[in-house]
C-alpha positions in Angstrom: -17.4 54.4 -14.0 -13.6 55.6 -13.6 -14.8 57.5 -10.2 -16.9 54.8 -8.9 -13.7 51.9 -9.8 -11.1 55.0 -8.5 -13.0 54.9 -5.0 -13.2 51.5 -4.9 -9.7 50.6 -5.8 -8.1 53.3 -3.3 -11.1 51.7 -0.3 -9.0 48.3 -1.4 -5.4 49.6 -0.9 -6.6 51.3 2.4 -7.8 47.5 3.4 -11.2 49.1 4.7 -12.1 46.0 3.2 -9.7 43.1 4.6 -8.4 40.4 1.9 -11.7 37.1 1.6 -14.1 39.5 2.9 -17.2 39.9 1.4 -18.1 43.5 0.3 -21.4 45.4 1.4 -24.3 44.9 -0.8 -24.7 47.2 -3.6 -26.9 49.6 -2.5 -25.0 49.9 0.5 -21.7 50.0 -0.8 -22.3 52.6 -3.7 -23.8 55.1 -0.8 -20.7 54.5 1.1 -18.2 55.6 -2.2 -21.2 58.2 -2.9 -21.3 56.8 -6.8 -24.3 55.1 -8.4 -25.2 51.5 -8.3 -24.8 51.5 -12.3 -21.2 53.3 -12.4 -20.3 51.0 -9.0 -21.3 47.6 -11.0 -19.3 48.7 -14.0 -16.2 49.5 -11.5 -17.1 45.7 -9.6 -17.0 44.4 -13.5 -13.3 46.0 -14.0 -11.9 45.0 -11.0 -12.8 41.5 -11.3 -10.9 41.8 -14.2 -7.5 42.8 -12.5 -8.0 40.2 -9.7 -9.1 42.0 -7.1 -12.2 41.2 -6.7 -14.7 38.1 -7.5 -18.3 37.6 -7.3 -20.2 34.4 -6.0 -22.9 33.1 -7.2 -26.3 34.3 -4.9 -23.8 35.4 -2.1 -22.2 38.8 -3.7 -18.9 40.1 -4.3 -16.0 38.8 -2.1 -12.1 40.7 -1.8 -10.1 38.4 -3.8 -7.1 37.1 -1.3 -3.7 37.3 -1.9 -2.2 34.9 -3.7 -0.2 32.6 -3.2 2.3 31.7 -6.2 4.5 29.0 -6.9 7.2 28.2 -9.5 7.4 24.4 -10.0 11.1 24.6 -10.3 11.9 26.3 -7.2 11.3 25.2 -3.6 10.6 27.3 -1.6 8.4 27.2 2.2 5.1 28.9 2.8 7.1 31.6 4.8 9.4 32.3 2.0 6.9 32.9 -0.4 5.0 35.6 1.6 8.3 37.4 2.5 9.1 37.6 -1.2 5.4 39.6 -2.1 5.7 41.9 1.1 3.1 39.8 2.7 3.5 38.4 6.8 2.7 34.7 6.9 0.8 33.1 9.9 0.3 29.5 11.5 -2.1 28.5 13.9 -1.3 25.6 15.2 -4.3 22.7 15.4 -3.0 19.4 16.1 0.6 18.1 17.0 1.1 14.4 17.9 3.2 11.6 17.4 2.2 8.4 16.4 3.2 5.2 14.3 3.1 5.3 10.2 0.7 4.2 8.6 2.1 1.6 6.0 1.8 3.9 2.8 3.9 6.4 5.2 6.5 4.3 5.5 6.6 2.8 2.3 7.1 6.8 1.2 9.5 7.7 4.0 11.3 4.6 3.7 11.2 3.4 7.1 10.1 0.4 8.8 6.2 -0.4 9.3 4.9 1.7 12.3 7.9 3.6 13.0 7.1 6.7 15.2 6.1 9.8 13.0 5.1 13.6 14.3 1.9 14.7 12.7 1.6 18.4 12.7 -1.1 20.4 11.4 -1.5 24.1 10.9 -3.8 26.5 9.1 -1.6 29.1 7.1 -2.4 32.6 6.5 -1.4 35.7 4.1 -1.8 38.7 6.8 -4.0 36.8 9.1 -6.0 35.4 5.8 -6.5 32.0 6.1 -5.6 30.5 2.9 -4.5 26.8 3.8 -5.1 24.0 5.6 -1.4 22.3 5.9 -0.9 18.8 7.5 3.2 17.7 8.0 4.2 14.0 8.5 8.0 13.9 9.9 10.4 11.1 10.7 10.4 11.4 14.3 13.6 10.5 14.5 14.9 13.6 12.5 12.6 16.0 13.6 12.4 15.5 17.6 13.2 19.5 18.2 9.6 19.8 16.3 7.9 18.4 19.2 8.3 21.0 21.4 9.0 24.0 19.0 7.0 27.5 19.0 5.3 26.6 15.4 2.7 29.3 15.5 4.4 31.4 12.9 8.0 29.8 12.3 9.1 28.0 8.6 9.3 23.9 9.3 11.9 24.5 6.4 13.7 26.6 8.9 13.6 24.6 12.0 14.4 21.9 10.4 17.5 23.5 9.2 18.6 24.6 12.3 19.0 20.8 13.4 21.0 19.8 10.8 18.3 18.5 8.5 18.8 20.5 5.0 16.2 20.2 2.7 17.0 19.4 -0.9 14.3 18.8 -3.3 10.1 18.0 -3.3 8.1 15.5 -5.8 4.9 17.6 -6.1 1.4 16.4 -7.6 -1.5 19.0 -7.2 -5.3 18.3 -8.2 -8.6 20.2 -7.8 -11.4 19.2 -5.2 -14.1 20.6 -2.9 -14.2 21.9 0.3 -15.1 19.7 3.1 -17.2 21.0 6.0 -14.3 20.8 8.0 -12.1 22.7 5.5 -14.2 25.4 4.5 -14.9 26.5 8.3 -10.8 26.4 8.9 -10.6 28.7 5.3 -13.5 30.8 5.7 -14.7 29.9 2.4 -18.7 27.9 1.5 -18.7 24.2 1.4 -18.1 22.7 -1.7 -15.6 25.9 -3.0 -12.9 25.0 -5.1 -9.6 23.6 -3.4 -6.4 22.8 -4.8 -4.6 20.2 -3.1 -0.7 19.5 -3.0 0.9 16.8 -1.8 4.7 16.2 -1.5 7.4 14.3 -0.5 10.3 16.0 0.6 14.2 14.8 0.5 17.1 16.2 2.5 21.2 16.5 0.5 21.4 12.4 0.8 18.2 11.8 -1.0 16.5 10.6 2.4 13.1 11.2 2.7 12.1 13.7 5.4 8.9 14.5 5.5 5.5 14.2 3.8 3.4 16.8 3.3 -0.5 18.1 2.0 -1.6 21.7 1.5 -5.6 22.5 0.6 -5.2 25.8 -1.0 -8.2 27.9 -1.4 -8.8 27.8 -4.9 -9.0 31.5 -4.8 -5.4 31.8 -3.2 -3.0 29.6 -5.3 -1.5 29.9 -8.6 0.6 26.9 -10.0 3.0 28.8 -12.2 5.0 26.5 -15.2 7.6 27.1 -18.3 6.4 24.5 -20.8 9.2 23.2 -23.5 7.9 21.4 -26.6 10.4 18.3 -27.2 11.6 17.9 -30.2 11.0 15.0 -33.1 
C-alpha cells in the first residue's frame, strides 16, 4: 500500500495528472504506477483522506482541485487569495455590458431606479482550473475605466483601486445548490454537483455601495473558514 500511495502521490506533485481531472480507471492506472489494483485502491482510500483525491459515484476517481479558502473576517479578491497559496489565478472573460438596474439593484446599490450598471462576468480559475463562475454588478458611474479594461486575468479589487475607488468592507451570505447545465459546462463539473454560492455587497471608505457581486464555487473548490465565540450569559 505505502508504494502504490508513494507513486501515486509523487504522479500528483509532478501534475501528470492536472487538478479536476479524472484519473485512469483502475486497471489502467495501477499498470501505469506498476502496483496492484488492491495496494492502488488502498493508496486511492488514503489519499482521499488527505484531500487529494475524491471518488464519484459510477464516474471514478477525480484530482481534487485546489482550494479556494476564505476567512470571513478578511476581504480579500479572488487574485489575492491564489497569490497567497503559490497558485496563478485566471479570468476568462464571458459577458461585459452595461445596462439599467434592476430595482432590487438599486435598492442594494442605493441608486435611483434604472440607473446605468456594468454587468461583467468571468469564469475564475486556480492554474487554468476552472473553479468559479463570478458575475460583477458595478455603478457605472464609478467604474467607467471597467468598460474597456484588459479583465482577462486582472483583480476588479485592483482596478478599481487604481481609479480612486478603495474598497472597504463586504456583507457576505453563502448557501449550497446544484449545478445548472449552464454552470457545470463553464466548471467542468456533472449537472446537479454541489455548488456553493456567495453573494455580496461591497462598500468603498464612505460606506457607499460599489458593487454587487455572486460567485458559484465548485463545491469541491471552496472552504468557508470561521472562529466561533460562545457569548456569554
Amino acid at each position: 500500500m505505502q508504494l502504490a500511495y508513494r507513486a501515486l502521490a509523487q504522479a500528483l506533485d509532478r501534475r501528470e495528472f492536472p487538478a479536476g481531472s479524472r484519473l485512469p480507471g483502475e486497471r489502467a492506472l495501477a499498470q501505469r504506477l506498476g502496483v496492484s489494483r488492491s495496494s492502488l485502491r488502498l493508496a486511492l482510500a488514503g489519499l482521499e483522506r488527505d484531500g487529494r483525491v475524491h471518488a464519484s459515484a459510477q464516474r471514478g476517481w477525480y484530482v481534487s482541485t485546489d482550494m479556494v479558502s476564505e476567512p470571513p473576517s478578511l476581504l480579500r479578491s479572488f487574485t489575492d487569495i491564489a497569490r497567497d497559496r503559490g497558485l496563478t489565478a485566471t479570468a476568462r472573460l464571458l459577458t461585459r455590458r452595461v445596462r439599467p438596474a434592476s430595482y432590487e439593484e438599486a435598492v442594494r446599490l442605493r441608486v435611483a431606479p434604472a440607473s446605468e450598471v456594468v454587468e461583467i462576468t468571468r469564469v475564475r480559475g486556480l492554474d487554468s482550473v476552472p473553479v468559479c463562475l463570478d458575475t460583477t454588478v458595478l455603478v457605472r458611474d464609478r467604474a467607467r475605466a471597467l468598460e474597456t479594461a484588459e479583465l482577462e486575468n486582472r483583480s476588479l479589487f485592483a482596478l478599481l483601486e487604481e481609479t480612486g475607488v478603495h474598497i472597504l468592507r463586504s456583507q457576505y451570505t453563502a448557501h449550497a445548490d446544484a449545478a445548472d447545465a449552464v454552470t457545470a459546462e463553464l466548471l467542468r463539473v456533472p449537472v446537479g454537483s454541489p455548488v456553493l454560492i456567495g453573494e455580496e455587497v461591497t462598500f468603498d471608505r464612505s460606506e457607499a455601495p460599489v458593487l454587487l457581486g455572486r460567485a458559484v464555487y465548485r463545491g469541491d473548490a471552496y472552504r468557508f473558514e470561521a472562529t466561533l465565540h460562545r457569548g456569554t450569559e
